[in-house]
C-alpha positions in Angstrom: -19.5 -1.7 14.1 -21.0 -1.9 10.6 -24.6 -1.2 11.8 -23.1 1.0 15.2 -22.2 3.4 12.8 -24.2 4.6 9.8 -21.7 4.2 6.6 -22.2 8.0 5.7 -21.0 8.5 9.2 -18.1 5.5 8.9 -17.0 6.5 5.1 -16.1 10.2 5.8 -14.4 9.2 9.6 -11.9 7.1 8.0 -11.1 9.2 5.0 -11.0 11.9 7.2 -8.4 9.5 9.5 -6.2 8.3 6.6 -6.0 12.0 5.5 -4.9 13.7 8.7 -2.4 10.9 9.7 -1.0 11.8 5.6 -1.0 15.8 6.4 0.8 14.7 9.9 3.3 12.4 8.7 4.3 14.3 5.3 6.0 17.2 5.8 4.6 19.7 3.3 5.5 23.3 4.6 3.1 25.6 4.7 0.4 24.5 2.8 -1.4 20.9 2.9 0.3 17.6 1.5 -2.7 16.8 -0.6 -2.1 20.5 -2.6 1.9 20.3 -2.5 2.0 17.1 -3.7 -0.1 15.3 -6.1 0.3 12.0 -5.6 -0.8 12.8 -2.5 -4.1 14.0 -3.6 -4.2 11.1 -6.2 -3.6 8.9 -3.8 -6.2 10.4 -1.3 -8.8 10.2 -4.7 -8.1 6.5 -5.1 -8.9 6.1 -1.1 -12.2 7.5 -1.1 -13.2 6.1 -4.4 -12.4 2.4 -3.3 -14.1 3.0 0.2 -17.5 4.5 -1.6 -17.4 1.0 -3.9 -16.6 -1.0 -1.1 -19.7 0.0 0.7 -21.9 -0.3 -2.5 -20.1 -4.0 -2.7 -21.4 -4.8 1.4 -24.6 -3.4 0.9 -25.4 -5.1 -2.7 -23.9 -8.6 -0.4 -26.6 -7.7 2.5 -29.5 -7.3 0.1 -28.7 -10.8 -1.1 -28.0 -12.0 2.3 -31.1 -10.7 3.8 -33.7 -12.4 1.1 -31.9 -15.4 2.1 -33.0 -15.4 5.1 -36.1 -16.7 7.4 -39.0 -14.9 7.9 -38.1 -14.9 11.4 -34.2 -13.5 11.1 -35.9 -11.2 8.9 -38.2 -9.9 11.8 -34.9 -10.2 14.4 -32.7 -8.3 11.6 -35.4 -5.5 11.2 -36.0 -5.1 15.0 -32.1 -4.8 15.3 -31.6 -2.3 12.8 -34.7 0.0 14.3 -32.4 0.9 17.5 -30.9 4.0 17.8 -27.2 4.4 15.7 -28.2 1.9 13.1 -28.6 2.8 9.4 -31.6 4.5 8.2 -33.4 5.2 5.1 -31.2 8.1 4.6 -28.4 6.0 3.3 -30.5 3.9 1.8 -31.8 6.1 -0.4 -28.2 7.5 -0.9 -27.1 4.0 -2.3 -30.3 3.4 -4.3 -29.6 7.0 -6.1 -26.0 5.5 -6.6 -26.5 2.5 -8.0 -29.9 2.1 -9.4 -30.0 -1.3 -8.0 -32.8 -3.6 -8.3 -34.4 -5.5 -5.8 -34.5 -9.3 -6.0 -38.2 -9.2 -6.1 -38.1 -6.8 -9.4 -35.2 -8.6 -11.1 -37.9 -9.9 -13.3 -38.4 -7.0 -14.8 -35.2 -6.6 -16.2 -34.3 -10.4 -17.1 -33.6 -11.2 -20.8 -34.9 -13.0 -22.7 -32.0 -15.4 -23.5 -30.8 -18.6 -21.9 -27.4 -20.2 -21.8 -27.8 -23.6 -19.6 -30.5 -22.5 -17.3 -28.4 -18.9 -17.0 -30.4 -16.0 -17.6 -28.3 -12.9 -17.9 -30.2 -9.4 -16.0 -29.8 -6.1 -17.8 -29.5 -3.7 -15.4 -28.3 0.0 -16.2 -25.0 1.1 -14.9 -24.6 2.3 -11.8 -24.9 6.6 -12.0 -21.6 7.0 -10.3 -19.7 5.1 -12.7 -21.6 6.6 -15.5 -20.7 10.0 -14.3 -17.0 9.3 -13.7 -16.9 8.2 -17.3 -18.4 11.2 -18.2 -15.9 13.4 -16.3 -13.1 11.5 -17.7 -14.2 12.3 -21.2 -14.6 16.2 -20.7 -11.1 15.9 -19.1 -10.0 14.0 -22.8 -11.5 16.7 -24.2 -9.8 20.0 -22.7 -6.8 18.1 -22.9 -6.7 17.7 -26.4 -8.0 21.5 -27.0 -5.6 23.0 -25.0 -2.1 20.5 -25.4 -2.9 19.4 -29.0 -5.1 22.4 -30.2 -4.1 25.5 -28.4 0.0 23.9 -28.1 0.4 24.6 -24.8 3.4 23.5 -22.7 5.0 19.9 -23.7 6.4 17.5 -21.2 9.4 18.0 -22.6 9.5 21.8 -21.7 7.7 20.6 -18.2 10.5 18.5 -17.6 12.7 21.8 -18.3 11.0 23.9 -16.3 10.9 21.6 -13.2 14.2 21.2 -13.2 15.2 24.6 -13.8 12.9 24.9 -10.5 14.8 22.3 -9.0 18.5 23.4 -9.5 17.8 26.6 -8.1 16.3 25.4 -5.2 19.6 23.3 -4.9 21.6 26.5 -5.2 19.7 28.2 -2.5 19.8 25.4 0.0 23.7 25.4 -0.8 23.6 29.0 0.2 23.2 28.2 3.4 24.0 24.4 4.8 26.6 24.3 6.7 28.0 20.9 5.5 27.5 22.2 1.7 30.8 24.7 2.7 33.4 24.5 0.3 37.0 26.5 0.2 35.3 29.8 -1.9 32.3 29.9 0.8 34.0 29.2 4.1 34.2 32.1 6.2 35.7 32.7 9.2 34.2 32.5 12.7 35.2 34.6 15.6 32.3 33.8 18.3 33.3 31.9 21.6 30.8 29.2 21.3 32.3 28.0 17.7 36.5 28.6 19.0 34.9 26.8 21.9 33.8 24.2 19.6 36.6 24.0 17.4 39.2 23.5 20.2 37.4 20.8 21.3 37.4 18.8 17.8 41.0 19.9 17.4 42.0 18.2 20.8 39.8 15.2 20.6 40.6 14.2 16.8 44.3 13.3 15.5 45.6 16.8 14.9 47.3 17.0 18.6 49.3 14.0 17.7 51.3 16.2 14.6 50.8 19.7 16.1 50.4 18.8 19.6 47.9 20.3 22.3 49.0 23.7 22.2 49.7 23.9 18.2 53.1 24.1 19.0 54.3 21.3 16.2 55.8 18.2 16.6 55.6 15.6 13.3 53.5 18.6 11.9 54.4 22.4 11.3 54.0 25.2 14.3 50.5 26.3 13.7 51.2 29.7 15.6 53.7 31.3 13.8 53.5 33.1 11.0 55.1 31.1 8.4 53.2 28.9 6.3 53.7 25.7 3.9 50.1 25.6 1.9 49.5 29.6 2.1 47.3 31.3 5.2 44.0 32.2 5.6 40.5 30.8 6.8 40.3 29.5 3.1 43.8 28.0 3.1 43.1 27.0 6.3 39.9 25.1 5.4 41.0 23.8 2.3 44.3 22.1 4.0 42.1 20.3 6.5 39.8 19.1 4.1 41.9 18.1 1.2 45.3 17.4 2.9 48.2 18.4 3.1 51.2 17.8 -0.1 51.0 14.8 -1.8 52.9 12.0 -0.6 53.8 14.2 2.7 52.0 16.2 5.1 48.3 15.3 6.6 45.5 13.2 5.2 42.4 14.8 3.9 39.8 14.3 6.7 36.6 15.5 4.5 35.5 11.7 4.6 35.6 11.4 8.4 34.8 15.4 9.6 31.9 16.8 8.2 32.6 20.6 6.6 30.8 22.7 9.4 33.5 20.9 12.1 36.4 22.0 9.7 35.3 25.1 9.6 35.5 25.6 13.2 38.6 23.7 13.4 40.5 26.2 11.0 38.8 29.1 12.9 40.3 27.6 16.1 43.9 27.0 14.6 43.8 30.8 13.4 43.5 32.1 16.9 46.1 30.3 17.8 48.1 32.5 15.6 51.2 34.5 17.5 50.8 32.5 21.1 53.9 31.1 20.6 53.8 28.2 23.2 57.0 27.0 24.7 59.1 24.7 23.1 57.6 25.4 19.8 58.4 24.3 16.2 60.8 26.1 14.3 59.2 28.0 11.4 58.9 26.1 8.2 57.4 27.3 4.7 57.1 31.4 4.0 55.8 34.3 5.6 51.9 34.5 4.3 50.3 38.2 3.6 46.7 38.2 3.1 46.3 40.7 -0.2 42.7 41.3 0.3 42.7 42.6 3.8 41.6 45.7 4.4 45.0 48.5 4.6 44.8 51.5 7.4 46.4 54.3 6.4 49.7 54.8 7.5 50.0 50.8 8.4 53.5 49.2 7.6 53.7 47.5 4.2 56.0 44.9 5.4 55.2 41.4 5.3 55.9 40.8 9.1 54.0 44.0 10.7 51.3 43.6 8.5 50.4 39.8 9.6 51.3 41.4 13.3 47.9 44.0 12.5 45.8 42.3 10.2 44.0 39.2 12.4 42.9 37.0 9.0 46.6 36.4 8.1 47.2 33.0 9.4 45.8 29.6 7.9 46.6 25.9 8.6 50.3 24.3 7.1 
């Protein structure tokens, strides 16, 4: 494959591979994973870095290789390497501009004078792309220091703030809106089919039919159709009773470890339609009469506790 395909054809393929299966995999949003995330691009750096020196390494290894050779693997090498798709003297010149590198018949030229057991030691130049990068990373040094140490820009310590800072709020948004981030002050009630639909369905395939029974008429548990109740009324009541039980030492479990907050909510939506079907052989009443204080009054609507929970369709809540 390696003389198939020309290594400034091979080199930008697979970096261009490894970074689409990265922008594929990673789920960055609207704008690429190499930009939103820079590990990503460090890591993407480090890739393509080590796949440029790689190349130098297998090239510097054929050089060597080839003067080993016979004249006549030379001559079946070169005839090889003149078909069509092999590597021309376009790369080659690329690497020689890279790394400066001296062919075995001109090593003499740059062999010192020195000689440690028979070992002579070469003095060839550093390759110009490791030169550059040093250079780069000393300009770097440099605006670094001007603009952090010189100019007192931003510290990490106010970075860290600042992230954060970004962070919680991002946290508070999300909260906003997940469903299984609902809590008693954010629950809200729901009135659409599809979610009473829902919610019956949870009610009757869970435990709460064995206290309250299919219907919500009450047996071990309270009526859940009247209007009387034990732990106050409303979706919030309602909510909060499912998901942090009922009266210590009596009255349900908490179920938020086993039923995830968007099924509660539908639940306690569910048991407050249930409200005034008074199903045969029902529970008697237990616990007081409960009048939601923030619903909305019509004028010229009864005051009293019982015809206002009779008009106002918020007023009923789990026991």
């Amino acid at each position: 494959m390696k003389k198939l395909i020309p290594s400034y054809v091979r080199v930008p393929l697979i970096f261009a591979i490894v970074m689409g299966a990265m922008e594929y995999f990673i789920d960055s949003g609207d704008k690429p994973a190499f930009i939103k995330f820079p590990m990503v691009a460090l890591f993407l750096g480090v890739f393509l870095f080590l796949l440029v020196a790689i190349e130098i390494v297998v090239s510097a290894v054929d050089k060597v290789t080839y003067h080993l050779l016979t004249d006549d693997q030379k001559k079946q090498l070169e005839e090889a390497q003149s078909l069509p798709f092999t590597e021309g003297k376009f790369y080659q010149g690329i690497v020689q501009k890279l790394t400066r590198s001296k062919e075995i018949e001109q090593e003499q030229d740059v062999m010192l004078d020195h000689d440690y057991d028979g070992i002579r030691e070469l003095d060839n130049v550093l390759p110009p792309w490791w030169v550059y990068l040093f250079y780069i990373t000393i300009v770097f040094a440099l605006v670094y220091l001007v603009r952090f140490h010189i100019m007192g820009d931003y510290t990490q310590a106010e970075e860290f703030e600042t992230e954060m800072a970004v962070a919680r709020a991002e946290v508070e948004k999300y909260k906003l809106t997940a469903p299984d981030l609902l809590d008693k002050e954010k629950v809200t009630l729901l009135t659409d089919a599809g979610s009473l639909a829902e919610g019956k369905k949870l009610f009757e395939t869970s435990t709460c039919i064995a206290c309250h029974k299919p219907d919500g008429g009450g047996s071990i548990g309270p009526n859940l159709t009247d209007d009387h109740w034990i732990l106050g009324g409303g979706i919030k009541n309602v909510f909060n009773t499912i998901m942090e039980g009922g009266r210590e030492g009596k009255g349900m479990v908490p179920w938020k470890a086993t039923i995830k907050p968007s099924d509660i909510q539908k639940i306690a939506s569910y048991v407050i339609s249930l409200q005034g079907t008074n199903p045969p052989d029902g529970k008697a009443p237990e616990g007081e009469i409960w009048v939601d204080e923030n619903a909305p009054k019509v004028e010229g609507e009864s005051t009293t506790p019982t015809d206002t929970i009779n008009t106002a369709a918020k007023v009923v809540a789990i026991k």
